[in-house]
TORLOLO-880757 format. One line per 10 residues: their letters; for each residue x, y, z of C-alpha. Coordinates in steps of 0.5 Angstrom, whole numbers. Each point is the difference from the previous one (the first is absolute). Layout:
// residues N
a> X:Y:Z  ...;
***
This chain:
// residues 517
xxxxxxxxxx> 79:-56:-116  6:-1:0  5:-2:-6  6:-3:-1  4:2:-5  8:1:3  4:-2:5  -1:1:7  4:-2:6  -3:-4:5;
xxxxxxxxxx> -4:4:5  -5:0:6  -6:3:-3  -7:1:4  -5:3:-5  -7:1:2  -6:6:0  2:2:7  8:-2:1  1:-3:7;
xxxxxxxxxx> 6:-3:3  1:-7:1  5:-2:6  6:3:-2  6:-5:-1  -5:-5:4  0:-5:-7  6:-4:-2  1:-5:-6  -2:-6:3;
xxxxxxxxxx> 4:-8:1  -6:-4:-4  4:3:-6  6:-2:2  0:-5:-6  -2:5:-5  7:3:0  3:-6:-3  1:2:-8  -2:-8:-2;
xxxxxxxxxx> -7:2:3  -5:-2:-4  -7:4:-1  -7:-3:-3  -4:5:-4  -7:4:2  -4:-3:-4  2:-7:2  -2:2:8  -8:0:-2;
xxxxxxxxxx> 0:6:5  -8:2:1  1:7:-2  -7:2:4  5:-1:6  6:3:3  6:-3:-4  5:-2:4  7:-2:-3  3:-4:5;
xxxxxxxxxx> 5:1:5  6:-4:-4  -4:-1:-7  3:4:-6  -5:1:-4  1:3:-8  -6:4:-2  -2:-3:-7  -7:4:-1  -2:4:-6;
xxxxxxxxxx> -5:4:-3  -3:5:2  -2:-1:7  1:-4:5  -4:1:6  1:-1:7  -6:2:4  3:-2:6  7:3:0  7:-3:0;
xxxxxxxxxx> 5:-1:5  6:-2:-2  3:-4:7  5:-4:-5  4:2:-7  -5:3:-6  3:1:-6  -2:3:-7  5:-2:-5  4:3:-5;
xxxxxxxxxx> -5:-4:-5  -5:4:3  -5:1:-4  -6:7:1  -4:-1:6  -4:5:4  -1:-4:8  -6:4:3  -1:-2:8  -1:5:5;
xxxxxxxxxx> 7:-2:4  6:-2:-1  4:-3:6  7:-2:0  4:-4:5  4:-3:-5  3:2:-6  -3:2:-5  3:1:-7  0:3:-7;
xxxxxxxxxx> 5:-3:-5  3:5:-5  -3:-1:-7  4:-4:-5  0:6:-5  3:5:3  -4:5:-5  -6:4:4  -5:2:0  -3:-7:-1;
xxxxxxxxxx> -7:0:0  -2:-7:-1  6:-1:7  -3:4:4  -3:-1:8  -4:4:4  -3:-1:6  -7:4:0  -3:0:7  -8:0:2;
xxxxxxxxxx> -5:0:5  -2:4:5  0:-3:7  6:-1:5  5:-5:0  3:-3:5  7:-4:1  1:-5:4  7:-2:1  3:-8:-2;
xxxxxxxxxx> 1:-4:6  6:0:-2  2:7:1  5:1:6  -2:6:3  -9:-1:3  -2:6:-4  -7:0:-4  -3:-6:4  -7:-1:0;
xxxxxxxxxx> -4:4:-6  7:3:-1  2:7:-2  -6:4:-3  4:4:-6  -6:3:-3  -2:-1:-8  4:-2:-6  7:-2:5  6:-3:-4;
xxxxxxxxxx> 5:-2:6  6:-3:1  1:-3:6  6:-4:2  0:-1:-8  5:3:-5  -3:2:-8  5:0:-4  -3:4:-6  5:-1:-7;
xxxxxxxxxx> -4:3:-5  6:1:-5  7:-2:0  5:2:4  4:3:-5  -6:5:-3  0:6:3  -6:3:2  -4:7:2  -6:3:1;
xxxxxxxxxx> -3:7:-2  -2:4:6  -7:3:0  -1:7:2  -6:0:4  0:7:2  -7:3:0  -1:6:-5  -6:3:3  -6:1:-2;
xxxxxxxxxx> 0:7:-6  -5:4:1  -7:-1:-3  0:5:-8  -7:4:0  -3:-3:-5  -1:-6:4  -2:4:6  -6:2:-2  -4:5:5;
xxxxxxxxxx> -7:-3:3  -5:2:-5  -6:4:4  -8:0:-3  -2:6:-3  -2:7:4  -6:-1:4  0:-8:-1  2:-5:5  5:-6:-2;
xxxxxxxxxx> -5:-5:1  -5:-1:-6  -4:-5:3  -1:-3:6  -6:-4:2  -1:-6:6  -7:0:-1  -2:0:7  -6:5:-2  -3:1:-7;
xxxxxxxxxx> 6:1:-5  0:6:-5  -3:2:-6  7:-3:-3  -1:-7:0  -5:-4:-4  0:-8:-4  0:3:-7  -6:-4:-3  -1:-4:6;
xxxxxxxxxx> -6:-3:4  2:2:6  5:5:3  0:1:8  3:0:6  -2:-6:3  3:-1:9  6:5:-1  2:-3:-8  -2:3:-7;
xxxxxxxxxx> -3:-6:-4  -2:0:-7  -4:-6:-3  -3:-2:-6  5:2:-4  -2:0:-8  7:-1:-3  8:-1:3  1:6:-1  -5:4:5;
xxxxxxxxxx> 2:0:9  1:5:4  2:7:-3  1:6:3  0:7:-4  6:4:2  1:8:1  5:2:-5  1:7:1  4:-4:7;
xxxxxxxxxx> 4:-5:-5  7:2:0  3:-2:-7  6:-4:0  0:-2:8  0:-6:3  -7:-2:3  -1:-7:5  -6:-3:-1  -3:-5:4;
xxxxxxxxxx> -6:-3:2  -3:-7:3  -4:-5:-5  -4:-7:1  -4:-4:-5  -7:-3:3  -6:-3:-3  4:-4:-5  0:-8:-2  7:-1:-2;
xxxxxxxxxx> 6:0:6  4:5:-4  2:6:-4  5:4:-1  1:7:5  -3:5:-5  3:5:-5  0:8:2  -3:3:-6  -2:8:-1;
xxxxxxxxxx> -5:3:-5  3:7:-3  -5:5:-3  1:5:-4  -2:7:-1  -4:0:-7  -2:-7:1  2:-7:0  4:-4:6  6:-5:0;
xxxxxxxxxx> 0:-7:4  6:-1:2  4:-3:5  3:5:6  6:2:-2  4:-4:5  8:3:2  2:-8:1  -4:-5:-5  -4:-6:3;
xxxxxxxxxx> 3:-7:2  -2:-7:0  -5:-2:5  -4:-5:3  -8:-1:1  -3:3:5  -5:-5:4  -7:4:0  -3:2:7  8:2:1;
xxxxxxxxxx> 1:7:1  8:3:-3  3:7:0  3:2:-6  5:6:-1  4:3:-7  3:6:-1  -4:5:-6  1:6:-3  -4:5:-5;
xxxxxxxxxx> 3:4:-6  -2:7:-2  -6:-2:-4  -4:-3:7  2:4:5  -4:6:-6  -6:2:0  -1:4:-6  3:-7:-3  -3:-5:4;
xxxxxxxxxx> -7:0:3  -1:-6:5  6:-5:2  -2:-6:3  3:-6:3  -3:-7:0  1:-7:4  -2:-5:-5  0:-8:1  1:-1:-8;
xxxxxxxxxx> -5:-5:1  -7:0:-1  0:-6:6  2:4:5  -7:2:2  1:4:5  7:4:3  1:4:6  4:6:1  3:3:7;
xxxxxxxxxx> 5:5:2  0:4:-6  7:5:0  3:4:-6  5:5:2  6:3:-2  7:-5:1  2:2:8  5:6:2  4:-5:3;
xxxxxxxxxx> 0:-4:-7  5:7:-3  5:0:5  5:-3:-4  8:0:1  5:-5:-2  2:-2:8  -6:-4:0  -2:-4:-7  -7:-2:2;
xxxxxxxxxx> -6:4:4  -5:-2:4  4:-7:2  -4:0:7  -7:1:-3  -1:5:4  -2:6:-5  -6:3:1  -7:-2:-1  3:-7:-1;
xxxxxxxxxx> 3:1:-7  4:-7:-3  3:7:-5  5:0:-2  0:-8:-1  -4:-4:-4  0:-7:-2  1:-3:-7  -5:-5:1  -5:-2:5;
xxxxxxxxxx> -2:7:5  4:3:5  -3:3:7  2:3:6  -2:-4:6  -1:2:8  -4:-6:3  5:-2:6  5:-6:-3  6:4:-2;
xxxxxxxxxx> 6:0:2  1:2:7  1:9:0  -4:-1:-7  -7:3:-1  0:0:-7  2:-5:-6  -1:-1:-7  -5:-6:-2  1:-3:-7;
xxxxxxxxxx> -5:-5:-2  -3:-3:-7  6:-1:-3  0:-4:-6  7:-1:-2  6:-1:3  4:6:-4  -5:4:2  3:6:6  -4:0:6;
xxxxxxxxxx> 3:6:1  4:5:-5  1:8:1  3:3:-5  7:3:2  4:7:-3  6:-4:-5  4:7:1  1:-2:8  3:-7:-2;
xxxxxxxxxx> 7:2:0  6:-4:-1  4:-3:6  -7:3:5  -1:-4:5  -8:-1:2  -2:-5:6  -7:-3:-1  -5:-3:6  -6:-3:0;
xxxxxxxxxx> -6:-5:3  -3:-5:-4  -6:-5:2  -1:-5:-5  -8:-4:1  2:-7:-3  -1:-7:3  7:0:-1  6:4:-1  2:5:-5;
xxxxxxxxxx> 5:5:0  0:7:-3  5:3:-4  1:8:-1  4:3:-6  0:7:-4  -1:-2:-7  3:5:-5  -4:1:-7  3:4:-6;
xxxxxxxxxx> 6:3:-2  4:-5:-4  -1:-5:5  -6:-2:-1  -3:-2:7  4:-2:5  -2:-3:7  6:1:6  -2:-5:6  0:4:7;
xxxxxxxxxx> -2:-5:4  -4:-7:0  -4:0:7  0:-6:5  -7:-5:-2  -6:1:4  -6:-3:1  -5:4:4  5:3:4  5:7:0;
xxxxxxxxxx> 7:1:-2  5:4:-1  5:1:-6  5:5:-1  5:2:-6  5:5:-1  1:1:-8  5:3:-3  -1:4:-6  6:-1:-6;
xxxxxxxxxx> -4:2:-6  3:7:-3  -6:5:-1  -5:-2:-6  -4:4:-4  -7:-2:-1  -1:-4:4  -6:-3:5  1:-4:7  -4:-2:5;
xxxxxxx> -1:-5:5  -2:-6:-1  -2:-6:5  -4:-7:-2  0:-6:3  3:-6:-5  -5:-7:-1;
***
C-alpha cells in the first residue's frame, strides 16, 4: 500500500513483488499530449466519464481528467493506465484507490492540499494494491520506440510503473519543510531461552514405559477396556465397538496403570471414533470423560483434564470415521495409588441417540521428546509435522480437530501436514501453539513460512498472527502475514516479523492462524 502524505518529486518507479526491468529509457512522453501542455487546457471530471470500473480504466491520451470520487473505496478491479493527465485536486477529499496496477505514460498528479496543515486524515490518498496474478504491460501505440508489443512486458504482481509518463506527487507546499524518521531494522537476535521455560522431557516412572495405552484392536483388546454399563462392548473387523448404551454418559472406557502416570506432564491422546446404528444424520464429536475412584470409596465423573479446552465443532455425519487429538495431564492425586484406586478415561456421545460408537487406534503417552527441544532461535516446534508416532503436539486447535496427515497430496518434498477439520466458527485457530513470551525481545527479527491448502469451492485466505494475553494490555493480536487464496491447491506464504515491544512480564503468546468468512 502506498500513502501519500508529503511531497515527492516526479520519478520513474516500477514496483512489483518481483521487480523487473522495462526497456530502459526505451519509453518517451508521447505527441498526443501535445495539447495538454496548454495552461487553458480543459479537464472533465472522473465521474463524468462512466468508466466500467470492472474493466481497465484508461484516461486517454490527451484527456485531462480530475478525480472527484470519495468515500471509502473505490475499486478498480481492472486497473488504471494513465495514457493522458490524472489529476487529484487540492480539494480532494479521502480516497483509497484498490487496483491491482498502476501504469502511467502520461502524468499523473497529486495537487497540494488547500491547508497546508498535516497530517489530514479526511485528505488522505492511498493506492492499495491487490492480486495475485502477473500483470502484463502493453505499450500505447503512440509510444516512439517498439518495446512491450504484443501481450507486453510481464511485470509481475502489484506493478506501479511509469513509463514515457511523469507523476508529480505534491503532498504539501512547497514552502513546508518535510522528513521522515529512519527506523532501524537491526536484528537484536534471539535471547536465550530462561529455564524455566525450557523444561527437560519428563520421563515415566522407574520400571514404566511412556506409553499408557496403546491399542489397535487387530487381536482381542486387554482386560482394560470395557463400555461401562453397555450391552455391548467388543472388537468388531479391527474396531472396538460399544452399543447399547443405557445413558450419554456411557462408551468406551479404558482403566488406566496409575502407578505409570507421570504427574503434571503432558500426555497425547489420540483415537478414531464413528457413530453406526442411528437415525438422525448428525452429532456432535463425542466428549473425553474420566471416572476417578478413590481409595476408601466414592469416585468423581469429571471431565479429563485437558491442558488446552475444547473449541467449537461441527457434527459429524454417522458411518464416518474421525481422529481426535488433545493434550492431558494428571495431578498428584491420579498419578497415587494410596489415594486413587482406578483412573479411567471414557468417549462418551452425550447422547442417548447415538447408539452405537466405534473406536480405533487408541494411543496415550507422554508428549514426544522432540516436543521439549525448545530455544529461542525457533519459536515454533514440530512445523513440519514430522514428530514421532505422528503427533499434531505441540499445536492444537481452538476449535474443531486438528491432525497430522500423510496420504500423498502435500506439497512437493513434503510427506507429513496438519489437517484441521470441524471448525464451527471463523475465530476459531486451525492451528495454535504456545510460545515462551521471554523469547520475544525487542527489535528481533523473526522469519516465518508456511503451506497452507484451503477446501472451498471458492477461495479463501489464511491469515497468521501471534496473539499476546495478559499484562496491562489486555490481548493483542500482531498480524505476521495473510496467505495467498486457495481453493483445493497449495500455496506459499512467508513473512518477516520484527518484534518492537519491550519484554513484558506475565504474559502469554501464541500463534494463531484462522481463515476469515
Amino acid at each position: 500500500m502506498m500513502k501519500i502524505p508529503s511531497g515527492l518529486p516526479p520519478l520513474l518507479l516500477l514496483l512489483g513483488a518481483t521487480p523487473r526491468r522495462l526497456a530502459w529509457a526505451n519509453f518517451l512522453p508521447m505527441h498526443c499530449n501535445l495539447p495538454l501542455l496548454d495552461p487553458d487546457t480543459s479537464c472533465v471530471s472522473f465521474s463524468s466519464m462512466n468508466y466500467d470500473t470492472a474493466q481497465k480504466v484508461e484516461i486517454e491520451c490527451g484527456t485531462c481528467v480530475v478525480m472527484d470520487a470519495y468515500g471509502d473505496e473505490l475499486m478498480l478491479e481492472g486497473g488504471l493506465d494513465v495514457v493522458g493527465r490524472l489529476i487529484f485536486p487540492a480539494s480532494r477529499s479521502a480516497l483509497k484507490i484498490v487496483t491491482p496496477f498502476v501504469f502511467v505514460q502520461g502524468e499523473l498528479i497529486v495537487e497540494p492540499l488547500q491547508d497546508k496543515h498535516a497530517p489530514q486524515a479526511d485528505r488522505l490518498l492511498e493506492f492499495h494494491f491487490v492480486g495475485t496474478d502477473d500483470v502484463y504491460f502493453a505499450r500505447h501505440h503512440n509510444q516512439t520506440y517498439e518495446k512491450c508489443d504484443g501481450e507486453g512486458c510481464n511485470l509481475s504482481k502489484k506493478p506501479f510503473v511509469v513509463a514515457g509518463g511523469k507523476v508529480d506527487f505534491r503532498g504539501l507546499d512547497d514552502d513546508c519543510r518535510t522528513w521522515s524518521r529512519l527506523k532501524s531494522v537491526d536484528d537484536a537476535g534471539a535471547p536465550p531461552l530462561p529455564v524455566e521455560d525450557a523444561p527437560e522431557a519428563p520421563e515415566p516412572p522407574g520400571g514404566c514405559s511412556g506409553v499408557l495405552v496403546d491399542e489397535s484392536f487387530d487381536d482381542a483388546p486387554s482386560e482394560d477396556f470395557d463400555g461401562i454399563d453397555a450391552a455391548i462392548a467388543a472388537v468388531e473387523d479391527g474396531y472396538y465397538t460399544v452399543s447399547g448404551r443405557p445413558s450419554g454418559y456411557t462408551g468406551p472406557r479404558v482403566h488406566l496403570p496409575i502407578d505409570c502416570i507421570t504427574p503434571n506432564a503432558s500426555y497425547v491422546l489420540r483415537f478414531k471414533f464413528r457413530y453406526r446404528h442411528v437415525t438422525p444424520a448428525e452429532f456432535a464429536p463425542p466428549y473425553v470423560k474420566m471416572i476417578q475412584y478413590y481409595v476408601g470409596g466414592g469416585n468423581d465423573w469429571i471431565s479429563a483434564p485437558f491442558i488446552h479446552t475444547r473449541g467449537q465443532m461441527t457434527n459429524v455425519g454417522v458411518d464416518e470415521w474421525h481422529e481426535m487429538e488433545m493434550a492431558l495431564e494428571f495431578d498428584e492425586i491420579m498419578a497415587n495409588s494410596t489415594q486413587t484406586s482406578d483412573l479411567t478415561i471414557y468417549i462418551a456421545p452425550m447422547t442417548n441417540e447415538a447408539d452405537t460408537i466405534d473406536i480405533d487406534d487408541f494411543l496415550l503417552e507422554l508428549a514426544p521428546p522432540e516436543a521439549f527441544e525448545k530455544s529461542c532461535g525457533s519459536l515454533l516446534l514440530n512445523g513440519r509435522a514430522d514428530f514421532s508416532r505422528r503427533h499434531a503436539y505441540p499445536f492444537y486447535p481452538t476449535g474443531g480437530l486438528l491432525n497430522v496427515a500423510s496420504d500423498g497430496t502435500g506439497p512437493a518434498g513434503i510427506a507429513s501436514f496438519f489437517r484441521s477439520t470441524l471448525r464451527s466458527s471463523q475465530w476459531s485457530s486451525a492451528l495454535s501453539q504456545d510460545i515462551a513470551s521471554a523469547c520475544l525481545r525487542k527489535a528481533a527479527v523473526y522469519d516465518f513460512s508456511a503451506y497452507v491448502r484451503v477446501h472451498s469451492f471458492v477461495e479463501r485466505r489464511v491469515s497468521f498472527s501471534l496473539r499476546v494475553e495478559g499484562g496491562d494490555g489486555g490481548t493483542v493480536e500482531h498480524s505476521i502475514v495473510e496467505c495467498p487464496p486457495s481453493s483445493g491447491e497449495w500455496v506459499s506464504c512467508s513473512s518477516k516479523m520484527r518484534w518492537e515491544e519491550d519484554a513484558v512480564a506475565d504474559v502469554s503468546a501464541r500463534l494463531h492462524a484462522r481463515r476469515p468468512g
